[in-house]
Structure formats: C-alpha cells, structure tokens
DONU-457787 format. One record per residue (C-alpha): residue number from 1; x, y, z. Coordinates in steps of 0.5 Angstrom, whole numbers, plus 500, padded with zeros to 3 digits. Layout:
N
DRENTOR num   x   y   z
DRENTOR NUM   X   Y   Z
...
END
This chain:
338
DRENTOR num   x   y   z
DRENTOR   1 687 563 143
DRENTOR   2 682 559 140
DRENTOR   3 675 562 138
DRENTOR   4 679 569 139
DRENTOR   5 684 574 139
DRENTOR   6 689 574 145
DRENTOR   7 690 581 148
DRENTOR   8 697 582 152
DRENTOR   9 698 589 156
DRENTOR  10 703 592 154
DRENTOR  11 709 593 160
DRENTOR  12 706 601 163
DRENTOR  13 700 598 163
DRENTOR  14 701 592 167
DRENTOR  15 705 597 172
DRENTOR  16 699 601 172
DRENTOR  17 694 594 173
DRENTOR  18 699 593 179
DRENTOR  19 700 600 182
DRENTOR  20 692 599 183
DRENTOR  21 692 593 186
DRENTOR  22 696 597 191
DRENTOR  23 692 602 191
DRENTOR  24 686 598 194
DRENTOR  25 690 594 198
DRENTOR  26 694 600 202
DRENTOR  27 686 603 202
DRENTOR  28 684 597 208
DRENTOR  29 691 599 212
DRENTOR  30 689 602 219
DRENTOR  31 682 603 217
DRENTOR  32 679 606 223
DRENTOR  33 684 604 228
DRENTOR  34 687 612 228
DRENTOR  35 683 618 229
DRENTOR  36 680 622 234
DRENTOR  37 673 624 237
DRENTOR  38 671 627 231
DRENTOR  39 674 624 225
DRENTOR  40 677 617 223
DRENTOR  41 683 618 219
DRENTOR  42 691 616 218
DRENTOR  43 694 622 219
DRENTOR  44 695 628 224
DRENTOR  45 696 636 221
DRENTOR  46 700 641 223
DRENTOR  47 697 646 225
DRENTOR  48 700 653 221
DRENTOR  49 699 658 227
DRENTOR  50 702 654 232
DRENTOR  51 706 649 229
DRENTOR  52 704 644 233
DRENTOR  53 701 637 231
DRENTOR  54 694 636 233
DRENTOR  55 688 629 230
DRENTOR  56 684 634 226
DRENTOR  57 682 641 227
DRENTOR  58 677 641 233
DRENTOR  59 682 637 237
DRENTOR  60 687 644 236
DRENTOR  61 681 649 237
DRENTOR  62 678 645 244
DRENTOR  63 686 646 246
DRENTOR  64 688 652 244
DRENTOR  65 680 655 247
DRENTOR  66 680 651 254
DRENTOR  67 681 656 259
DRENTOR  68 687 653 262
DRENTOR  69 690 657 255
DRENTOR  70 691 664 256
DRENTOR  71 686 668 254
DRENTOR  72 691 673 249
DRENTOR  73 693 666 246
DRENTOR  74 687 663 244
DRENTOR  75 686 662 237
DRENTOR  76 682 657 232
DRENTOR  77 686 654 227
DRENTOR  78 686 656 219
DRENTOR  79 683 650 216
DRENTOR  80 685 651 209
DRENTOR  81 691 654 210
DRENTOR  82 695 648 213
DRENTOR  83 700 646 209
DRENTOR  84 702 639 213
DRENTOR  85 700 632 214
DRENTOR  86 703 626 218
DRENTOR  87 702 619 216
DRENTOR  88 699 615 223
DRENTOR  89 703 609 221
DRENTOR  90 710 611 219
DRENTOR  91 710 619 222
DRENTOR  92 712 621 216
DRENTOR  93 711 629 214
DRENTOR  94 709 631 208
DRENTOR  95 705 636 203
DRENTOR  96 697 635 205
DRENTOR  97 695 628 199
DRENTOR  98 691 623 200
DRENTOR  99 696 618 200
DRENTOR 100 703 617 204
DRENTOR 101 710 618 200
DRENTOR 102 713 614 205
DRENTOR 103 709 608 206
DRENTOR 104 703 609 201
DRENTOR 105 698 609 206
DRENTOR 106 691 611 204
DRENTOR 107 691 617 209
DRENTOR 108 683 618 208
DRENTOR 109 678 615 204
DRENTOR 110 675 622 203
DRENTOR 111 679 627 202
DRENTOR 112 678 635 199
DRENTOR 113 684 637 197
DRENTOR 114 681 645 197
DRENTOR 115 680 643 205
DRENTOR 116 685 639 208
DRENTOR 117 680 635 209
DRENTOR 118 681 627 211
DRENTOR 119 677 622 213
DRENTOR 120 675 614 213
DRENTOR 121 668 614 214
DRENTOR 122 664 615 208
DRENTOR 123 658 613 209
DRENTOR 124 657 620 212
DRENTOR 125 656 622 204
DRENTOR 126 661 628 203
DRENTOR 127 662 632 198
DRENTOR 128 664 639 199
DRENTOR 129 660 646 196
DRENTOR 130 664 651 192
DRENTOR 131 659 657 195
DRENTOR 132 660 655 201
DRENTOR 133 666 653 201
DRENTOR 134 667 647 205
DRENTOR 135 665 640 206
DRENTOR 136 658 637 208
DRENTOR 137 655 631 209
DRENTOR 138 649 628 207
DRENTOR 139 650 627 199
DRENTOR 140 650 633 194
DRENTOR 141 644 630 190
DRENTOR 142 640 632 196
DRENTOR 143 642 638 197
DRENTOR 144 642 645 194
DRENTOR 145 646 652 196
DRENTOR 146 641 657 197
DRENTOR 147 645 664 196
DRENTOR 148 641 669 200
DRENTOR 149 641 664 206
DRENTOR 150 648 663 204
DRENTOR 151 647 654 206
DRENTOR 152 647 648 204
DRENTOR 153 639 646 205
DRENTOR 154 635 640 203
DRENTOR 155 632 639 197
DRENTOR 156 625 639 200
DRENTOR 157 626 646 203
DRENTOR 158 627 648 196
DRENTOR 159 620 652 196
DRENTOR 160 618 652 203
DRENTOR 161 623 655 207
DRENTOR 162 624 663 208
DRENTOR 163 629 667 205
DRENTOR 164 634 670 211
DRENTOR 165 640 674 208
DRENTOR 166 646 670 211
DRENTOR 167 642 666 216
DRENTOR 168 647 661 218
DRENTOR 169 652 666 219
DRENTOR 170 651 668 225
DRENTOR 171 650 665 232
DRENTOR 172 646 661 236
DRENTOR 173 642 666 239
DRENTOR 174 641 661 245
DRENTOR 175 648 658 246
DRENTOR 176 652 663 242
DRENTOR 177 656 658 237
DRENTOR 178 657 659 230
DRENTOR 179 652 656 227
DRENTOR 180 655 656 219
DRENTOR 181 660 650 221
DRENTOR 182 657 648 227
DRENTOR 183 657 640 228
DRENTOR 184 650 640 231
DRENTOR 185 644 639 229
DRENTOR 186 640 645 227
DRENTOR 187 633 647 226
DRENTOR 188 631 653 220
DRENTOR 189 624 656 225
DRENTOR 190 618 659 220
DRENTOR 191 621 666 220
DRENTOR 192 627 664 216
DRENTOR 193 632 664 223
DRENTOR 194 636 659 224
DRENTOR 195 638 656 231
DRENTOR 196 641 649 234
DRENTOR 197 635 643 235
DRENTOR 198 638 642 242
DRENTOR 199 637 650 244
DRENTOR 200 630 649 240
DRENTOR 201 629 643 245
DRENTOR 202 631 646 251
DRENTOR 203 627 653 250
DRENTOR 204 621 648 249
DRENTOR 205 622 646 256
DRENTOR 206 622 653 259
DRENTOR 207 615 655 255
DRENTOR 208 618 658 251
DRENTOR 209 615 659 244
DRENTOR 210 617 665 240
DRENTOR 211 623 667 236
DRENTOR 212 630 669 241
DRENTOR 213 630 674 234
DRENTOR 214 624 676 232
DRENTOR 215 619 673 236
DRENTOR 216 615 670 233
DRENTOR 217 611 664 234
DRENTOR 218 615 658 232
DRENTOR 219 609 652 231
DRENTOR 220 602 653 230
DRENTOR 221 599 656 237
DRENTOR 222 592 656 235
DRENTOR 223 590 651 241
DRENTOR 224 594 655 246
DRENTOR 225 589 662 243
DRENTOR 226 583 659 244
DRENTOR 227 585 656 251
DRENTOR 228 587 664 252
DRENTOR 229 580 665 249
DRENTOR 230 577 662 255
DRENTOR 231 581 663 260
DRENTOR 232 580 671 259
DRENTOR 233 572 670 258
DRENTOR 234 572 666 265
DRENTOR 235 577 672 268
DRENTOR 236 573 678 271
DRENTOR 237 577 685 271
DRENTOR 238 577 690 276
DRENTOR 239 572 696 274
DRENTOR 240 578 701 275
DRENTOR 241 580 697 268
DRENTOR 242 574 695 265
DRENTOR 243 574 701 260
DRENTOR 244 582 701 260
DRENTOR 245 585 701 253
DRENTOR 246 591 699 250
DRENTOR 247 596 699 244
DRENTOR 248 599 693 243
DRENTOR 249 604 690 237
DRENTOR 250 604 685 234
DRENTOR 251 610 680 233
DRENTOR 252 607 675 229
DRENTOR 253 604 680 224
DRENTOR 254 606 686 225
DRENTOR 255 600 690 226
DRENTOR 256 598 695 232
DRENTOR 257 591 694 235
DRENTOR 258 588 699 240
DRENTOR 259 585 693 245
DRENTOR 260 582 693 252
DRENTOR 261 587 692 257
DRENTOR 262 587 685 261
DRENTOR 263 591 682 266
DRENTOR 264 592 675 262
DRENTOR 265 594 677 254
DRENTOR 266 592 681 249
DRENTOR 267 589 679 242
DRENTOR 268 592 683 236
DRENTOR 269 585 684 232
DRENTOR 270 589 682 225
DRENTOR 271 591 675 225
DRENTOR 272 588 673 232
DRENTOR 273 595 671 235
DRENTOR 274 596 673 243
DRENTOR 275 604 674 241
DRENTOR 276 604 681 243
DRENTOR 277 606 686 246
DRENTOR 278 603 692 249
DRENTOR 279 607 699 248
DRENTOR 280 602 705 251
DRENTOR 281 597 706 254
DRENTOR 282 597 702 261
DRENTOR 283 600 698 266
DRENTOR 284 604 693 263
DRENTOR 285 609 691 269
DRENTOR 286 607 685 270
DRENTOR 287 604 683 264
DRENTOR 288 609 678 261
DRENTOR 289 611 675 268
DRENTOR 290 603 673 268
DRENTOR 291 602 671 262
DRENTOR 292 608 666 262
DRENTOR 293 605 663 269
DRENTOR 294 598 662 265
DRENTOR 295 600 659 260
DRENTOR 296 603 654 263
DRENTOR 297 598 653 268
DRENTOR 298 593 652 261
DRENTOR 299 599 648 258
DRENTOR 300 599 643 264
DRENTOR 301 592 643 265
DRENTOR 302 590 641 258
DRENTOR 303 596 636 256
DRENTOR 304 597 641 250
DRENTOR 305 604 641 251
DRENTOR 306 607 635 247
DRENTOR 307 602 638 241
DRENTOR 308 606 644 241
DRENTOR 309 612 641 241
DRENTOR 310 611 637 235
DRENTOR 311 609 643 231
DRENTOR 312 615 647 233
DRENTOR 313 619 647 227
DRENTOR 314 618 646 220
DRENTOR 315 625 643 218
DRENTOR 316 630 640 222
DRENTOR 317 637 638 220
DRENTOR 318 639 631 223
DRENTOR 319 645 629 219
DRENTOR 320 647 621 219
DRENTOR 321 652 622 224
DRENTOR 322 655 628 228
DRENTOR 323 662 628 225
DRENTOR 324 664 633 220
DRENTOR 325 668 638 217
DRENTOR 326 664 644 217
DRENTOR 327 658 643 220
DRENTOR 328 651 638 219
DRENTOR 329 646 639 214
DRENTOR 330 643 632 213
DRENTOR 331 637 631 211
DRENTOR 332 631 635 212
DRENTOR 333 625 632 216
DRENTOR 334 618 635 215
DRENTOR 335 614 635 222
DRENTOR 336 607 634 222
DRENTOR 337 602 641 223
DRENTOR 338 596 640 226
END
C-alpha cells in the first residue's frame, strides 16, 4: 500500500469481525413483534413452580391469582429461580442467555443474567441494583440505593427525603399492593412513608389530607388552618361548652395541649396544625365526621382545593413508561410549595 503499511486480519480475527456483523443483524430479527403486555421481548419462560410456558413473569402471576384458580394453587413465579427460556421464533428450549442456540436471535436487547430479565425496549434505561436486588429503570447515574429505606430514589432525594426503615417494603396502605416491585407509580409523602401516586390522588378526591400511617398531614395545610381559624372565631358555642376543656393530641407534631373544646376542630398549641385528635375530657363522637364536613364546605367555598393538591407531595416517581421488571422509580419531580 502506498504512503503506509497494509494491515491483514489474521483468520480468528475476520471470523471474530463476521460473527459481530451477525450479532448485530440477528439483534433487528423481530424486534417488537413478540412480547406481551408488559415486555417486548423474543423469548417466553418456563415457569419453575408449574412447569408452564408463560410471556414474562406477570402473565404466570395474573393467571395463576385470578379467581378462576384455586385459591389453594395460587401462587407468584420465583423470578430468579427460572431455569429456561423459549426462543419466540424457532420454539427452541434452552438455558436463560440472551441469544439463541438454535437460530442466534438476540432474545432481549437488555438482558440480566442475575434476574432472568429480557426485554426490547430500552430506552426505559435499565440497569439492575445489587442491594435491591433487581432490575430498574430509569439509569443508574440518576439514581442512589438508600440502605435504611431499602430503595432506589432519585439523586435529588439525596438529602431531601426521610429516612423510613424499609419504606418500600410493605404495601400500599390504600390498595394493599407491594410497593417494592410494584409497576405503578409511587409518591414518597413528607413522613417518609411510601404509597401509589394513583392512591395518593384518589385519597385527594375524597378530602382526604393526612398519612393512612401515621396521619400526618401530607402538603402545607396553612390555607385550610387559617379558613378554620375563621370559620371557629364565626361559630358560637353553646354556654353548656363555653368553658369545657379538653386534651388532645397532635398528629403532626406529637405534642398534647389542654384546649377548649369546639365543634368545628381543635388547634394544637405547638405547631398550630388542627390535625388532632382529641383524647379525654369531652364529647367527641361526632368531631370527626364534623370536621370532615367543614372542610369541605371550607374547600369549595374557597376554591383552595386545587392548592392543596399541588402541594400533596414532596417527590413523585413517574418513570418513562410503566413496563418494568421490578417496579418503577423513574425520575424524581419536586412539586411546588406555596
């Protein structure tokens, strides 16, 4: 060669070249023709507690928990003990590997050998957690494994969320699901408690402000307090309760005040919240149901609803699409505070 030295590949090298070149084009064979609902992927699994043949492992756990099974055979798939995979396009049975040994079909674009996990999408970013011990979405440079938590949260959570000793792994305290691979979305509340963002919502709907686990508030409830303010300094007691005292108990502070007693709600003396709870000293049979009522006479009255919602949470996991193999942290977003 002219002007330089010719390079020759030796023989194991151009086989190596070659074997590449398929490699890349066996990756396009199918794509995003096979799959189900939940994945798009080459390749079913055979399931190792039934020995059947099922998409991915929601598909065996949506039919073996429906309630046309019996309820003595339910039972959910051990995920990472599955052993073998068949090939969606020549229905050969193998050992789990991303590519066929029969046809050299790419059976995943991402796959985890340690979860058994395929899947042809991947701009859902997936990576898989050690300490979690599955896979997620939404790019490990945006995420960090929060130990006490024992999760997965954003990177902007870093310093801003509260510590709850294994906070996804327990239900939904609204639906029940099991929040720690679930494929919903989820909110992490103030408290450091965790629910689904659709529970969240729907709680929002029935007027519904506070913690199903704790009970404390879950936004900035200033507007609603000082509308109660008003609404008990307009409403006149009866002479029978002018001078009746109460305790009550805070839920969001924790502390206990000795305060008159009213109809409407009662104001905890240390933070000024009227999330509380009254716990001797006087009637309270019907305080909750009142209260409930005011407010959302206070709440339409107003048009103050629609602040409260915004402010309802303090991070939100919307990942960028609901398919994954254990559960959605996504990216964090910081709602506004007002």
């Amino acid at each position: 060669m002219e002007g330089g030295c010719e390079t020759k590949l030796s023989t194991d090298e151009l086989e190596s070249v070659e074997f590449g070149n398929q490699n890349a084009a066996l990756i396009g064979i199918g794509l995003g023709n096979h799959g189900c609902l939940h994945y798009r992927r080459r390749c079913k699994i055979r399931a190792p507690c039934c020995n059947e043949m099922f998409d991915c492992r929601h598909c065996h756990n949506e039919a073996k928990n429906s309630l046309e099974c019996n309820p003595l055979e339910r039972h959910e798939i051990p995920r990472h003990e599955v052993e073998k995979v068949i090939c969606s396009l020549c229905d050969t049975e193998q050992d789990v590997q991303q590519y066929c040994i029969n046809c050299g079909v790419c059976m995943g674009k991402y796959f985890c050998a340690k979860c058994k996990f395929f899947d042809d999408d991947v701009s859902k970013n997936q990576y898989h957690c050690n300490d979690c011990g599955i896979c997620r979405i939404g790019g490990e440079e945006n995420f960090f494994h929060c130990n006490k938590c024992g999760c997965c949260y954003s990177k902007l959570m870093r310093d801003a969320h509260r510590c709850v000793e294994r906070a996804m792994h327990h239900n939904c305290p609204v639906c029940f699901e099991f929040l720690f691979d679930t494929m919903k979305d989820i909110t992490v509340l103030p408290c450091g408690h965790t629910m689904h963002l659709e529970c969240l919502r729907e709680m929002e709907q029935h007027y519904r402000y506070s913690c199903p686990v704790c009970s404390k508030s879950i936004c900035d409830m200033s507007i609603l307090w000082r509308e109660l303010d008003q609404e008990i300094a307009s409403t006149r007691m009866p002479a029978i309760y002018q001078n009746k005292m109460i305790w009550i108990l805070c839920n969001d502070c924790g502390a206990t005040s000795r305060v008159q007693f009213h109809i409407v709600a009662h104001k905890c003396l240390n933070c000024e919240s009227y999330n509380t709870r009254q716990t001797r000293g006087g009637p309270a049979a019907s305080f909750s149901s009142v209260m409930a009522e005011m407010m959302v006479q206070i709440l339409h009255a107003y048009g103050i609803q629609d602040v409260l919602v915004q402010n309802s949470v303090i991070k939100s996991y919307s990942g960028p699409g609901s398919s994954m193999e254990a559960g959605n942290p996504g990216t964090a977003l910081s709602l506004p505070n007002s």
